[in-house]
C-alpha positions as CSV (number, residue, x, y, z in Angstrom):
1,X,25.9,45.6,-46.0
2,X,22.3,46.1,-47.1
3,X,19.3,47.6,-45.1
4,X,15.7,46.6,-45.5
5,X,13.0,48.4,-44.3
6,X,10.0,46.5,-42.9
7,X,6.4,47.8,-42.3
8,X,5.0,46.7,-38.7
9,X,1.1,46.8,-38.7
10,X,1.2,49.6,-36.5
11,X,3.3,51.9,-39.3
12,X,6.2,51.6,-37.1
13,X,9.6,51.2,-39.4
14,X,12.3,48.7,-38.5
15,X,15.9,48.8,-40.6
16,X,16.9,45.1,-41.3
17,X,20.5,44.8,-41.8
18,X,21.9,42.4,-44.4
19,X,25.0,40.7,-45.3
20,X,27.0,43.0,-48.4
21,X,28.0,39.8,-49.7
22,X,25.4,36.6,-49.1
23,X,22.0,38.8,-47.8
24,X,21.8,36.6,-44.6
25,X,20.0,39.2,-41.6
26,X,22.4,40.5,-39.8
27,X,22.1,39.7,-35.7
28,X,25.4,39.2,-33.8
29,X,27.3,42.3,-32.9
30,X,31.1,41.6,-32.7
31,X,32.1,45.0,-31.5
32,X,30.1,48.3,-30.6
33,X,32.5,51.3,-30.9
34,X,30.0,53.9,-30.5
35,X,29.7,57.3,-32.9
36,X,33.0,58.8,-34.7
37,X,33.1,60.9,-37.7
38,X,34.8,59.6,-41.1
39,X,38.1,59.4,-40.5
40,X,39.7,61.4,-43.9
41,X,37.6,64.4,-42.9
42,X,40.5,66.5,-41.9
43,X,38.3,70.0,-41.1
44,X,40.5,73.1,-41.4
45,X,40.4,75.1,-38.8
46,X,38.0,77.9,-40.5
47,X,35.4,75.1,-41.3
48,X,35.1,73.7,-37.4
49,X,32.4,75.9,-37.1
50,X,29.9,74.4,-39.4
51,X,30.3,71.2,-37.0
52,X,30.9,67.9,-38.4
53,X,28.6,64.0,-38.8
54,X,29.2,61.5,-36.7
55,X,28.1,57.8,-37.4
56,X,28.2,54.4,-35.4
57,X,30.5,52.3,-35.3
58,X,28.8,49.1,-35.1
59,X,30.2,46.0,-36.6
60,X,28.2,43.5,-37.1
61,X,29.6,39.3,-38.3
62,X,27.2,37.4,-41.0
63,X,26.5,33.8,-39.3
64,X,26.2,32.3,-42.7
65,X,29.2,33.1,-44.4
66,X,31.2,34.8,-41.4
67,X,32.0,38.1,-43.1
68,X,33.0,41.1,-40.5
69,X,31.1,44.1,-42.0
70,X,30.1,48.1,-40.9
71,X,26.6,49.0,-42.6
72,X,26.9,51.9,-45.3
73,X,26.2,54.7,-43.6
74,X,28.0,56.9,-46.8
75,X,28.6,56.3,-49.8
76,X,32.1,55.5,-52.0
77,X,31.8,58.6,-53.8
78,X,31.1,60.9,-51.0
79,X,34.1,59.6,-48.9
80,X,36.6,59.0,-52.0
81,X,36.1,62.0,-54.9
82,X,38.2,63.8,-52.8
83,X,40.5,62.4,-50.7
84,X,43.6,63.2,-48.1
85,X,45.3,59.7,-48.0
86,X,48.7,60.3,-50.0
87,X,50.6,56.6,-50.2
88,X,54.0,57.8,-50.9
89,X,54.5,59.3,-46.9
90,X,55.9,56.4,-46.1
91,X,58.9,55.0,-46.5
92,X,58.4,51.5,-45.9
93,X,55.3,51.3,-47.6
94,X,57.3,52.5,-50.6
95,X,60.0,49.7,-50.1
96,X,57.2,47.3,-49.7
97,X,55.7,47.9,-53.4
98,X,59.1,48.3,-54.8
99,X,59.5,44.6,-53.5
100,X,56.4,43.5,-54.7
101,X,57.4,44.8,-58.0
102,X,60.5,43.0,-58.3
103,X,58.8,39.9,-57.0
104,X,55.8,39.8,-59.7
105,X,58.3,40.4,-62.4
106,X,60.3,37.6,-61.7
107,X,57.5,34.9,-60.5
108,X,55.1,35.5,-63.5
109,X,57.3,36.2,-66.3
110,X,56.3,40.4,-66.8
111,X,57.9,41.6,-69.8
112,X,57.3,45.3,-71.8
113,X,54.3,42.8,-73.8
114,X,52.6,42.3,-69.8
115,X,49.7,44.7,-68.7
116,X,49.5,45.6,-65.1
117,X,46.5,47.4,-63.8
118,X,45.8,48.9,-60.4
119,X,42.7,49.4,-58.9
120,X,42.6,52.4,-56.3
121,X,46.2,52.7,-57.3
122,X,46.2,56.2,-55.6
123,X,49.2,58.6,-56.1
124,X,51.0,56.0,-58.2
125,X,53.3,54.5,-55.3
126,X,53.1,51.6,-56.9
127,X,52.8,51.4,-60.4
128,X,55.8,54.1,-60.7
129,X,58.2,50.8,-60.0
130,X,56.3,48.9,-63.0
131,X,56.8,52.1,-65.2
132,X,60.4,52.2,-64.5
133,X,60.7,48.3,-65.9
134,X,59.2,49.4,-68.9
135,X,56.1,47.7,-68.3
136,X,53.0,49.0,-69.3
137,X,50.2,50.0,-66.7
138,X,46.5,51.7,-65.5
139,X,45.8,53.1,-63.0
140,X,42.2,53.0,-61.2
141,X,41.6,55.4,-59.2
142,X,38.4,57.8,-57.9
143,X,39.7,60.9,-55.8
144,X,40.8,63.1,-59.2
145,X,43.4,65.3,-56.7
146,X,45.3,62.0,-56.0
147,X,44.6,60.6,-59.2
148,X,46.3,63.8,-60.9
149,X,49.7,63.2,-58.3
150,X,50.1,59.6,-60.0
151,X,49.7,61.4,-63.6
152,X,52.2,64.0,-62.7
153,X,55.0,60.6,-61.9
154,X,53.9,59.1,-65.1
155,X,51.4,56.7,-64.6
156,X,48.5,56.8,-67.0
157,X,45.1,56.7,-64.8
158,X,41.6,57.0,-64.8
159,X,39.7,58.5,-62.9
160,X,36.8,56.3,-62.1
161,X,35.4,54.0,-59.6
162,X,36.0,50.3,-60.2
163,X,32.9,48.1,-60.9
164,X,31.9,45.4,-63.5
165,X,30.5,48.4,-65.2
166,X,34.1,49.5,-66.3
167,X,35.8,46.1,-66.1
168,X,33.5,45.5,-69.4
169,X,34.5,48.9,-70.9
170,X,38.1,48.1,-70.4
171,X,37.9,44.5,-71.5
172,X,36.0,46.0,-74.9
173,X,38.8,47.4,-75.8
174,X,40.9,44.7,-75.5
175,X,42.5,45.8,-72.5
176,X,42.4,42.5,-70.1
177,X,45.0,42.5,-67.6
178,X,48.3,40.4,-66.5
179,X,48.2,41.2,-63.3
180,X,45.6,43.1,-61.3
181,X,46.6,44.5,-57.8
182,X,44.0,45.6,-55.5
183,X,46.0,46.8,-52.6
184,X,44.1,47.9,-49.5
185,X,40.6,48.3,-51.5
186,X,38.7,45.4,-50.9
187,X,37.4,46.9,-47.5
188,X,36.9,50.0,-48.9
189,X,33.8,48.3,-51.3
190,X,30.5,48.5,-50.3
191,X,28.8,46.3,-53.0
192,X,31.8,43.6,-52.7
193,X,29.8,41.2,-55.3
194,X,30.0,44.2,-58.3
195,X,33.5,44.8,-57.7
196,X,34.7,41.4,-57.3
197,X,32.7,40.1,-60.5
198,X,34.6,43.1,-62.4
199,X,37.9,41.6,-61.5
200,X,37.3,38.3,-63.2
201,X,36.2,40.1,-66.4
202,X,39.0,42.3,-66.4
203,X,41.4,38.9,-65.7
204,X,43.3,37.6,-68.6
205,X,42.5,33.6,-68.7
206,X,45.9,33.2,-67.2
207,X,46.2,36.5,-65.8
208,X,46.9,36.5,-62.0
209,X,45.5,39.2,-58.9
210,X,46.6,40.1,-55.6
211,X,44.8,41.4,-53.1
212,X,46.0,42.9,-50.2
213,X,44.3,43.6,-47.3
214,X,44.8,43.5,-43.0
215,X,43.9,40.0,-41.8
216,X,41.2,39.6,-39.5
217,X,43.1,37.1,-37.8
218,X,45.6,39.2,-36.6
219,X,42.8,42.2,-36.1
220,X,41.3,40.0,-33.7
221,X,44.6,38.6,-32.2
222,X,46.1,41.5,-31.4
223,X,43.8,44.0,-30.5
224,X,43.7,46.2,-33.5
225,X,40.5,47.5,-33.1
226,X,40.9,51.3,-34.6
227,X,41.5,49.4,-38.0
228,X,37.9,49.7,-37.8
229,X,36.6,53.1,-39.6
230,X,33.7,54.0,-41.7
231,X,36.3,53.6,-44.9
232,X,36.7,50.7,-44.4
233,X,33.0,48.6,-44.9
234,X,34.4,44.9,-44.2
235,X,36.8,42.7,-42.5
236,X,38.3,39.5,-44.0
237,X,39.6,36.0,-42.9
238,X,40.5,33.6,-45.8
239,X,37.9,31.8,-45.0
240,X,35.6,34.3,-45.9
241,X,37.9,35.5,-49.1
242,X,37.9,32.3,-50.8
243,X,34.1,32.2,-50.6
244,X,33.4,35.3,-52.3
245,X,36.1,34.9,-55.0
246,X,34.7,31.2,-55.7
247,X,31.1,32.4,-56.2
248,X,32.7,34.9,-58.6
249,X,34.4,32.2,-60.5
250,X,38.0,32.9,-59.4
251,X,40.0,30.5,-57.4
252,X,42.9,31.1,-54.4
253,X,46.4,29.3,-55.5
254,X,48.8,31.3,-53.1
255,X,48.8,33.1,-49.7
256,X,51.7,35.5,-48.2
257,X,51.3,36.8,-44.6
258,X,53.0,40.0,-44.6
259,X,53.8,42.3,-41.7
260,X,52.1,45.7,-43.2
261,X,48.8,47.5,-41.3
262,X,49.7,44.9,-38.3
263,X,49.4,42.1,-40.3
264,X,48.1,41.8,-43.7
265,X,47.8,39.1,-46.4
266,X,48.4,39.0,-49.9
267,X,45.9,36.5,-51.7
268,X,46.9,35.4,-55.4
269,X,43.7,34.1,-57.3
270,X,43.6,33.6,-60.8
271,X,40.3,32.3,-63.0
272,X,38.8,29.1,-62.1
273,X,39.4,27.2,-65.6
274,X,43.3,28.3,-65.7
275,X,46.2,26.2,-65.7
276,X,49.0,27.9,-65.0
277,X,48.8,28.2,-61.3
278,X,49.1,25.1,-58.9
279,X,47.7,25.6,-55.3
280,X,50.3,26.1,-52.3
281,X,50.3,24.7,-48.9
282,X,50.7,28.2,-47.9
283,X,46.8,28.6,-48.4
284,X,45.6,25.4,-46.0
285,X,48.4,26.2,-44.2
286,X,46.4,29.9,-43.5
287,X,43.2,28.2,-43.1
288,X,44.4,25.6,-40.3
289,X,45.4,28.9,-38.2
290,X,42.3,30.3,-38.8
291,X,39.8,27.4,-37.8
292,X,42.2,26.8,-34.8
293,X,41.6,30.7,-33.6
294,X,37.8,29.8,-34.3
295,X,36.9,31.7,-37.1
296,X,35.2,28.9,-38.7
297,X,32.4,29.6,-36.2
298,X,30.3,32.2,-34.8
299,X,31.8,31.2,-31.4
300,X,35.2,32.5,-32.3
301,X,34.2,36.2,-32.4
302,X,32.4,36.9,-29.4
303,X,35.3,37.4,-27.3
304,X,37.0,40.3,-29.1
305,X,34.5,43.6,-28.1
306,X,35.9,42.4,-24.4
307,X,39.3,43.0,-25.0
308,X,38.9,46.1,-26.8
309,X,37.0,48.1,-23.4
310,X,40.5,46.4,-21.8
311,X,42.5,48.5,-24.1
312,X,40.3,51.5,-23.4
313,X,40.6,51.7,-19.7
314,X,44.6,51.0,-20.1
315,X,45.6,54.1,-22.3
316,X,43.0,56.8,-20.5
317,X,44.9,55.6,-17.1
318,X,48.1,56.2,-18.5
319,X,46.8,59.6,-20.0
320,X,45.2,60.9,-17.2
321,X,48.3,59.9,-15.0
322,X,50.7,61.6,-17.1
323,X,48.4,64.8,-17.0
324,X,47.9,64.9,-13.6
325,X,51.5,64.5,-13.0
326,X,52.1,67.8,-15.1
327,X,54.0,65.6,-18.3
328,X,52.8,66.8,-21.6
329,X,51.6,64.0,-24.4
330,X,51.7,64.7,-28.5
331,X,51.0,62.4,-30.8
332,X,52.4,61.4,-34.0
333,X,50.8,60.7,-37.0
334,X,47.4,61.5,-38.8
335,X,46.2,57.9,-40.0
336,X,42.7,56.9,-40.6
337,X,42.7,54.6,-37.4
338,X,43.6,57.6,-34.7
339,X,39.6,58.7,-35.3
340,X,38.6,55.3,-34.0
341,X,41.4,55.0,-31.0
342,X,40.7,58.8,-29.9
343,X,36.8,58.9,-30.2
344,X,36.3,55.7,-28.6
345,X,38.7,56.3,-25.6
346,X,37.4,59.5,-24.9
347,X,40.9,61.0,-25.7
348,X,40.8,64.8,-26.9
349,X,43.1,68.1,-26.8
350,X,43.1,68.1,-22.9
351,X,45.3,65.0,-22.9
352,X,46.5,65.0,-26.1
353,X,47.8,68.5,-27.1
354,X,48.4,68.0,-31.2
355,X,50.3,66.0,-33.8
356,X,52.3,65.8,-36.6
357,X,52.3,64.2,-39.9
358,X,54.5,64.1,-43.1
359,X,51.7,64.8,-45.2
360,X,51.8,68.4,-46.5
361,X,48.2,67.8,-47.1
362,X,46.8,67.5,-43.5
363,X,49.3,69.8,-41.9
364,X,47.3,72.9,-40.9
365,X,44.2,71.0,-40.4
366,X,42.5,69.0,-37.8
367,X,41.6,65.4,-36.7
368,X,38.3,64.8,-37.1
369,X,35.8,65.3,-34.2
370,X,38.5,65.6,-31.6
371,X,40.0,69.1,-33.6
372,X,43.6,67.9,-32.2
373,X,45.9,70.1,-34.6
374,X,48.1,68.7,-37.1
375,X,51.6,70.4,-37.6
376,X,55.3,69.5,-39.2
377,X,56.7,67.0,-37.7
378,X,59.5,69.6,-36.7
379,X,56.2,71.1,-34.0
380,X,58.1,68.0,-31.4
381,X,61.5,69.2,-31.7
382,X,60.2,72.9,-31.0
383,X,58.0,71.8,-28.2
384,X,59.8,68.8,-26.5
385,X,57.2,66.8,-25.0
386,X,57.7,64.5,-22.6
387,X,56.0,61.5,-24.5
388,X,55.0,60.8,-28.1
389,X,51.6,58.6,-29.1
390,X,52.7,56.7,-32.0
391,X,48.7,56.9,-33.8
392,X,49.9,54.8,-36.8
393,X,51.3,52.5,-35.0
394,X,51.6,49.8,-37.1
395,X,54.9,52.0,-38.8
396,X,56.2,52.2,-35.0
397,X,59.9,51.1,-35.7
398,X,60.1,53.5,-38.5
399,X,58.7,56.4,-36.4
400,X,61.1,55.7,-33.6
401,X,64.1,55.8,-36.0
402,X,62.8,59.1,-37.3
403,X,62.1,60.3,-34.0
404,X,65.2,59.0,-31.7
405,X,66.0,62.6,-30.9
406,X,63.3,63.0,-28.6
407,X,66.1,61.3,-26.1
408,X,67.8,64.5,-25.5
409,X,65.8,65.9,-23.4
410,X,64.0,62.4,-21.6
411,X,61.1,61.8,-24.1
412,X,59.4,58.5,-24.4
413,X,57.4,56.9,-26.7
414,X,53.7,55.3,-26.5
415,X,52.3,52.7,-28.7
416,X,48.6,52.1,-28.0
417,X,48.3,48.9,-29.6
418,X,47.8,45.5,-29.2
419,X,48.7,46.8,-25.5
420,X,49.5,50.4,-24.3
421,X,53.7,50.3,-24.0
422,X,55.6,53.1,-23.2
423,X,59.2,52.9,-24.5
């Protein structure tokens, strides 16, 4: 998203927001979620004291071309050179790009002559299984302490944040790519034209890429409203995907729905003039659900900031019931999306005494803004609290395996979204 600033006669200065991707003004609000901090912050506890920004929340959809977009209120580097989002924490993630391996090998042909790059490939979760085939690979990535993990597993990287800038560096040196995977980035991009431009150069003229990213289809349809974080700068449909590839010259042939981040999809494009990839009915097959939902029109996203107040009031009456009626509530997990859910519920310490997470590298810190510790996940088993508030709840079967001893002793578990279920 771009801002303009106009000059009123009377020297008074109004920001004009504009679309990241077509420049259309930006006018129709589909959901307010008030002020919240970034959401990788992660203050220790020595640095509370020099207090902490907090931006808005306000999501704003493009009536030309539909795209669901934040304005930029930080930049890339600021949020990314340094970063406490570790992929390897979980277990089905893991599996799932272990899958996805297996899969790309065996659909395109990958051999130990293939190239496979990554961009924002992070600690190497990925790219380790192509390593292991013998294929080789690059890594993309900006935060240098993740960056160094992937290194450490064997997976070359670079350090650098991915733009047309460095697509033309690579392809210089002859280094034009099989595959490209973009996993979970495309959000993450403020200037969505630069980086999608520097895929296609960095595409072999056969080459094929993948993006993967949570579909605002199922954002929308299920209530999944703390997906929404400063990170993450825009929200896609297909709809909206295929137009931005297209004006960058590359063209959707395939679609998967897949079940990760409640509900993602994985988008195979290749270049426009290639001819090795036919187009599936999987793609209007996405589309139809889409433009039945709506989401071919500004109409279909008006309803959605309604729901989200719905979810609001449900999960601060079961809190404060549970607190009033003595029970104590922990949560579980450390994601991104908790800074949304807690900050615009109102949810803080009093009703929500700490949390665990996997991560080595957030344990001993706090969440942002709310300063909700973060211990070991073996803090529950000490404490035994009556329930547990699955945060990343979108891994909720695989918490509730890990976590089945909380039975002993009566514990129950709470997943906030789509709806607040205790089980």
């Amino acid at each position: 998203m771009a801002t303009m600033t106009l000059k009123l006669e009377s020297d008074e200065k109004v920001r004009v927001n504009t679309c990241r991707f077509c420049g259309h003004t930006l006018n129709t609000t589909f959901v307010d979620l008030g002020m919240s901090p970034l959401c990788e912050t992660y203050p220790s506890p020595e640095e509370v004291h020099k207090g902490e920004m907090f931006y808005p929340l306000h999501v704003f959809v493009c009536e030309d071309c539909l795209l669901v977009q934040l304005e930029e209120f930080e930049s890339p580097e600021k949020i990314f050179s340094d970063y406490l989002y570790f992929s390897s924490y979980s277990d089905s993630w893991l599996k799932h790009c272990e899958n996805y391996t297996a899969e790309m090998i065996n659909r395109f042909g990958l051999d130990k002559k293939s190239f496979v790059v990554e961009v924002a490939s992070n600690d190497g979760y990925l790219l380790q299984y192509f390593v292991k085939r013998g294929i080789r690979v690059l890594g993309i990535e900006p935060a240098a302490n993740v960056a160094k993990v992937a290194i450490e597993k064997g997976v070359p990287s670079l350090t650098r944040f991915f733009g047309t800038q460095l697509a033309l560096e690579l392809a210089a040196k002859g280094q034009t790519a099989d595959l490209i995977t973009a996993n979970n980035v495309l959000a993450q991009v403020p200037d969505l034209n630069n980086f999608v431009e520097g895929l296609k150069l960095l595409l072999k003229s056969e080459g094929v890429l993948t993006l993967e990213f949570p579909h605002l289809l199922r954002l929308i349809e299920r209530n999944e409203f703390d997906t929404i974080y400063h990170e993450h700068f825009s929200y896609f449909s297909l709809i909206t995907t295929i137009r931005i590839l297209e004006a960058h010259g590359l063209r959707v042939f395939d679609v998967e729905e897949l079940p990760t981040h409640g509900g993602s999809l994985r988008v195979y494009s290749s270049r426009m003039e290639a001819r090795s990839h036919a187009e599936r009915s999987s793609v209007k097959a996405v589309l139809h659900d889409e433009k039945s939902y709506g989401l071919e029109s500004i109409e279909g996203y008006r309803g959605f900031a309604h729901q989200v107040k719905e979810t609001k009031f449900a999960l601060l009456d079961f809190l404060l019931s549970a607190a009033k009626e003595g029970k104590t509530v922990t949560g579980y997990g450390a994601p991104g999306k908790s800074a949304t859910l807690l900050h615009y519920c109102g949810i803080g310490k009093d009703l929500v005494q700490y949390t665990v997470d996997r991560s080595p590298h957030k344990q001993s810190r706090l969440l942002p803004g709310t300063h909700i510790p973060i211990y070991h996940p073996d803090r529950i088993r000490q404490t035994r609290p009556d329930y547990v508030l699955i945060l990343p709840w979108n891994l909720k079967d695989e918490i509730i395996q890990q976590l089945q001893f909380i039975r002993e002793w009566g514990g129950q578990f709470v997943v906030p979204i789509p709806k607040v279920t205790v089980c």
